[in-house]
N, C-alpha and C positions, 0 to 999 in steps of 0.2 A: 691662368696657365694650368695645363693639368699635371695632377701628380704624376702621371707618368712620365711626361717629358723629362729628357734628357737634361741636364744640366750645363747652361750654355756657359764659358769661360772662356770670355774672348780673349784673341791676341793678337798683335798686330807684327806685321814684320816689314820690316824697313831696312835700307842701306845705301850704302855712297861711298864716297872714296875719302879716306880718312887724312888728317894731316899729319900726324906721327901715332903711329902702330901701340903707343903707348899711352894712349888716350882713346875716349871715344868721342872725338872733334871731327867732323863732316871738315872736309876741304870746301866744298860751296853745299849752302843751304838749297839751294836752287833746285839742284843735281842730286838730292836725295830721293831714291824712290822707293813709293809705297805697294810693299809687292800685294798685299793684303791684307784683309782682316778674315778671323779662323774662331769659329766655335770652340774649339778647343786644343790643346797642345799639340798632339797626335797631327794632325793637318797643317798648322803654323809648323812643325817641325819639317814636316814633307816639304812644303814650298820653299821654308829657307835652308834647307840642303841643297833641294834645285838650283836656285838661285847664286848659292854661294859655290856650289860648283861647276855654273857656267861660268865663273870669273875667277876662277883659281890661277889665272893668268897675271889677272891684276893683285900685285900682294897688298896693296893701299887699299884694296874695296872690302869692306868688310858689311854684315848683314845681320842684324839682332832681333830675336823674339821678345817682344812688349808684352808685359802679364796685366794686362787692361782692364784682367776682372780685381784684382790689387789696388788699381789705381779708382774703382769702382765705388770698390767695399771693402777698405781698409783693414778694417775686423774682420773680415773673414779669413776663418783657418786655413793655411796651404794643405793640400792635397795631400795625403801619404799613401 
């Protein structure tokens, strides 16, 4: 890869309808959906705003950012 390239940090973003608002327990596994996966925070943040505010209707649906590149590369520093 070349140095120049940008620094890819993926993320994934998902959600479903939850079973108490005080947890993060999916009501069905089934019924989770994967709205994407995003180079970087910036774009995983844009989609799951979309997302989560087409369903502002449903207060049980909730929608989370995955930091995949954490899940990746343990050791690596978070971003400041």
């Amino acid at each position: 890869m070349p140095d120049s390239a940008p620094q890819q940090l993926l993320h994934l973003v998902i959600g479903g309808e939850l079973v108490d608002l005080t947890q993060n327990t999916f009501k069905n596994l089934d019924d989770v959906e994967v709205v994407g996966l995003y180079p970087n925070y910036a774009t995983a943040h844009a989609a799951w705003r979309a997302k989560a505010q087409s369903t502002v209707d449903n207060a049980q649906m909730r929608y989370f950012i995955v930091h995949l590149h954490r899940l990746l590369d343990p050791n690596q520093e978070p971003a400041r």
